[in-house]
C-alpha positions as CSV (number, residue, x, y, z in Angstrom):
1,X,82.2,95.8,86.6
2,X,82.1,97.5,89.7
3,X,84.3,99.4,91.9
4,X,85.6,96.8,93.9
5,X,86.5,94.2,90.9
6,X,88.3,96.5,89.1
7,X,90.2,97.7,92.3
8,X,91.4,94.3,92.9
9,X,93.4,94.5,89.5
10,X,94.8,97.5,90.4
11,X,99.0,97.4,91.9
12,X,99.5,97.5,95.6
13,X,99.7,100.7,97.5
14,X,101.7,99.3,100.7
15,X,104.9,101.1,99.8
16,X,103.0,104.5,99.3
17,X,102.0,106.9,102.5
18,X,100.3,109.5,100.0
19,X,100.3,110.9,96.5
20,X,100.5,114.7,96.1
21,X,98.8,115.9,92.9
22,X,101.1,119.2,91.6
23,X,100.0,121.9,89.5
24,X,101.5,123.2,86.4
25,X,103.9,125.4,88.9
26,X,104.8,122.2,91.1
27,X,102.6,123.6,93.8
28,X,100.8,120.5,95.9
29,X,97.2,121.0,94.5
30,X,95.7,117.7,96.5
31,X,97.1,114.6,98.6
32,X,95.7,111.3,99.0
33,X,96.7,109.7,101.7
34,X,97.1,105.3,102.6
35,X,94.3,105.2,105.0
36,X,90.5,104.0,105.6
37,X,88.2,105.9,103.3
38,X,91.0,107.0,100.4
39,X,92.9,104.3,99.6
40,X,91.0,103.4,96.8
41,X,91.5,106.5,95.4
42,X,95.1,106.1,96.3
43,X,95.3,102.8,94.0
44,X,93.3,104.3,91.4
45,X,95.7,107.4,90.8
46,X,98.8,105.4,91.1
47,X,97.4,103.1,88.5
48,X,97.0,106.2,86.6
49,X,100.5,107.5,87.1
50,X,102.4,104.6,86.0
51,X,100.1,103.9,82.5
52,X,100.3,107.7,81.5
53,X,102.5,109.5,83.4
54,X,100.7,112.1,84.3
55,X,96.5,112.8,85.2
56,X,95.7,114.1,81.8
57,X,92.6,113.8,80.2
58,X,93.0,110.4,78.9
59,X,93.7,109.3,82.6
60,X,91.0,110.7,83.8
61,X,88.8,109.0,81.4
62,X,89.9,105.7,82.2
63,X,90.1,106.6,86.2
64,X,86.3,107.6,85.8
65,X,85.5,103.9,84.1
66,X,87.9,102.3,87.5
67,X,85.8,104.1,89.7
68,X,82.5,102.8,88.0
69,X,79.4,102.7,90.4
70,X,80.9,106.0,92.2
71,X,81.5,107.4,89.1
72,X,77.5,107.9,88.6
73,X,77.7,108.8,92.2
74,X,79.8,111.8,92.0
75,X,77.6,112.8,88.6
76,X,74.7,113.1,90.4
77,X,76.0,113.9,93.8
78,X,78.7,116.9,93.0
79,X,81.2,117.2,95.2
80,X,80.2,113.9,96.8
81,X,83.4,112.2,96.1
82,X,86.2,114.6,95.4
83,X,88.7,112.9,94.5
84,X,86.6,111.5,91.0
85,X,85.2,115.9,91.0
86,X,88.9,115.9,90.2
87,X,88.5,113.5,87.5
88,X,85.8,114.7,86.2
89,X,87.4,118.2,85.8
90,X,90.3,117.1,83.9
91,X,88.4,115.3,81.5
92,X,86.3,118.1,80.6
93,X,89.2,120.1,79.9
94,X,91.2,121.2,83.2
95,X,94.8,121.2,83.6
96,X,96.4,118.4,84.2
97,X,97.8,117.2,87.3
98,X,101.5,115.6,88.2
99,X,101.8,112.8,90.6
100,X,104.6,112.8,93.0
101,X,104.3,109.7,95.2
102,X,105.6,110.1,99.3
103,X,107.1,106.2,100.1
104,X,106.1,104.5,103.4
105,X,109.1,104.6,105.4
C-alpha cells in the first residue's frame, strides 16, 4: 500500500500544533509541526506514540512500513526525508525518542 492509503487510517492531527521528540535528558531533539509539507509525518509519529508509547525501535519499524513509497526514498536518497532518517536511525539501534504532543489552542 502506499503512503497515502495507509495515512488515511491513521487518527486525526487537528487538535495537535506540533510534536516535540525528547531525548533521553528531556531535551527537544526535533519538532514536527501541523502544516503543508509535515503533517504526514505529524500523523505518522502520533500514530506511533499512542500504539507504543514511545519511538523505540519497534515503532520505527512499523513507522518505516506507514511511510512506504518514501521509505525507499529516504534509503536511497539520505537525508532526503528527515523525518523517516530519524526512523531509520532508531531502528538500527539509536536511542529512542519521547513524544510530547503541543495541543492547538
Amino acid at each position: 500500500m502506499s503512503f497515502a492509503e495507509n495515512l488515511k487510517k491513521l487518527p486525526g492531527i487537528s487538535h495537535l500544533a506540533a510534536i516535540n521528540l525528547l531525548d533521553a535528558d528531556g531535551n527537544v531533539a526535533a519538532t514536527i509541526e501541523n502544516k503543508a509539507g509535515s503533517q504526514g509525518s505529524l500523523a505518522v509519529y502520533n500514530h506511533l506514540a499512542q500504539t507504543y508509547g514511545s519511538i523505540n525501535a519497534e515503532a520505527a519499524k512499523k513507522g518505516l512500513e506507514i511511510f512506504a513509497e518514501h521509505t525507499e526514498d529516504e534509503r536511497a536518497n539520505p537525508g532526503k526525508h528527515p523525518n523517516i532518517a530519524r526512523l531509520l536511525a532508531i531502528e538500527s539501534g539509536a536511542p529512542a525518542l519521547r513524544v510530547k504532543h503541543v495541543f492547538a489552542v
